[in-house]
Structure formats: C-alpha cells, structure tokens
C-alpha positions as CSV (number, residue, x, y, z in Angstrom):
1,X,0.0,0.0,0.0
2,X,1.7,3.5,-0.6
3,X,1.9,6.1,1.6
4,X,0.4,9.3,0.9
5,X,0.0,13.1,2.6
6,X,-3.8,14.3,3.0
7,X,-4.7,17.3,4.5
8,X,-6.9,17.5,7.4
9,X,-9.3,20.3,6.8
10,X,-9.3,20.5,10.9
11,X,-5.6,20.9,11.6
12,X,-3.2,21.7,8.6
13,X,-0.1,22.4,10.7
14,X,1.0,18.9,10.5
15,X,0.2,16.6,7.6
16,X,-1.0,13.2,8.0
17,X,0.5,10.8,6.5
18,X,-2.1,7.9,5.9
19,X,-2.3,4.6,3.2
20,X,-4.7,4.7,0.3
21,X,-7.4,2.9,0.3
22,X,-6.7,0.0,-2.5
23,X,-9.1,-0.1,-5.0
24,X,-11.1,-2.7,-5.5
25,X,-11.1,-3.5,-9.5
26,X,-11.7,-1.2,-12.6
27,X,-14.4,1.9,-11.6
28,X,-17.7,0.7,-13.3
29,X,-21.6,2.0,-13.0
30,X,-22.6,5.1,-10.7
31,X,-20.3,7.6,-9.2
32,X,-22.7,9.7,-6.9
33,X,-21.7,13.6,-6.3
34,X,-23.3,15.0,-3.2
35,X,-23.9,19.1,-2.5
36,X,-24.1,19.5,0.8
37,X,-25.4,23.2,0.0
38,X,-22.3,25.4,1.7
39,X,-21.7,28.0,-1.3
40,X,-19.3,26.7,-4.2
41,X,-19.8,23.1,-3.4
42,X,-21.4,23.0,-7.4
43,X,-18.4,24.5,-8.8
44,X,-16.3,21.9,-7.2
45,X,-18.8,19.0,-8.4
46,X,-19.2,20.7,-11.7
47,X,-15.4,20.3,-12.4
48,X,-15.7,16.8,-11.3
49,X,-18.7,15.9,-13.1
50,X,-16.4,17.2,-16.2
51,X,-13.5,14.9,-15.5
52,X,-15.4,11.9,-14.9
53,X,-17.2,12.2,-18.2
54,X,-14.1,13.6,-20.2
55,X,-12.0,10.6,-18.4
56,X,-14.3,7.8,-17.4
57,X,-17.1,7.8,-20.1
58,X,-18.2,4.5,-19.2
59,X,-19.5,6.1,-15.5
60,X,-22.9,7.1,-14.6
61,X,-22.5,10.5,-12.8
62,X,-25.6,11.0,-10.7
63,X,-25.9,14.5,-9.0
64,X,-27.6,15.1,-5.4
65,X,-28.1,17.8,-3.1
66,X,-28.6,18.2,0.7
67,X,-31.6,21.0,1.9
68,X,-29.1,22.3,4.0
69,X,-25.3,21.7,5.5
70,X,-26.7,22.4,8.8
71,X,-28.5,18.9,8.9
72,X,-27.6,15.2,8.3
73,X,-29.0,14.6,4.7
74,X,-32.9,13.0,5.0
75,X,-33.5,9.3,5.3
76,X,-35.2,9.3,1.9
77,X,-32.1,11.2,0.2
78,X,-29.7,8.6,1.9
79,X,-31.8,5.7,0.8
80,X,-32.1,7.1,-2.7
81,X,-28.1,7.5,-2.9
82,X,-27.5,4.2,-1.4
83,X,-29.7,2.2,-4.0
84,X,-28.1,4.1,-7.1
85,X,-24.4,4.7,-6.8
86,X,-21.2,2.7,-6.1
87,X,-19.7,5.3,-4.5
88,X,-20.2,9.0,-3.6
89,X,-17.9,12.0,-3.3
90,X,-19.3,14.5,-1.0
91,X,-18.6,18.0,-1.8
92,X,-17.2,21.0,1.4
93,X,-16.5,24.3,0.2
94,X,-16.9,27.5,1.0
C-alpha cells in the first residue's frame, strides 16, 4: 500500500500521512456527487462531473443535493443515494 499526505481540513499544521485505500477492481456503474449546500460546493462537483465524463465515459454521474449543510442529509435522500451509486464523493467548500 503506498503512503500518501492528505490534508486535514481541521488541523493543517501537520500533515497526515495515511495509506490509500486499495481499489477494488476497474471503476464501473454510478459515481454519486453530493452538495451539501455550503456555497461553491457545485463548482467543485461541476469540475468533477467534467473529469469523470471527459476521463471515465463509461460512469454514470448521478448528482444530489442536501436541503441544508446544517443537517444530516434526509432518510429518503440517503436511501435514494444508497440504491443508485457505487460510490459518492461529497462536496465541502466555502
């Protein structure tokens, strides 16, 4: 496994060093992108949305969006995200 530095949004003074997670096989069927509504989260998942159609064509990119940051996302919208996607990025900005 190699060894990588991520940034913790809550304390960048020291990096982290921490393993990737392996993948598991080729990327195949639904990538999910969630807004959590903070401002500029779409501009973040619009740039994504344009690299995994531009460099995965074979995804599905399937967009959601939370009411509101200042809540967990609703049962139904969880459900919904669970039953159609592989995997999800989650988008913080500001």
């Amino acid at each position: 496994m190699t060894e990588t530095i991520l940034l913790d949004p809550t304390d960048e003074r020291t990096p982290l060093a921490r393993p990737l997670t392996p993948r598991r096989g080729e990327l195949r069927r639904t990538v999910g992108l969630l807004d959590i509504s903070k401002p500029r989260g779409d501009v973040f998942l619009n740039r994504l949305a344009e690299l995994f159609t531009e460099r995965r064509p074979e995804l599905v990119v399937a967009r959601f969006r939370k009411p509101t940051f200042t809540k967990p996302a609703p049962v139904d919208l969880r459900r919904e995200i669970a039953e159609k996607c592989t995997f999800v990025i989650e988008a913080l900005a500001d």
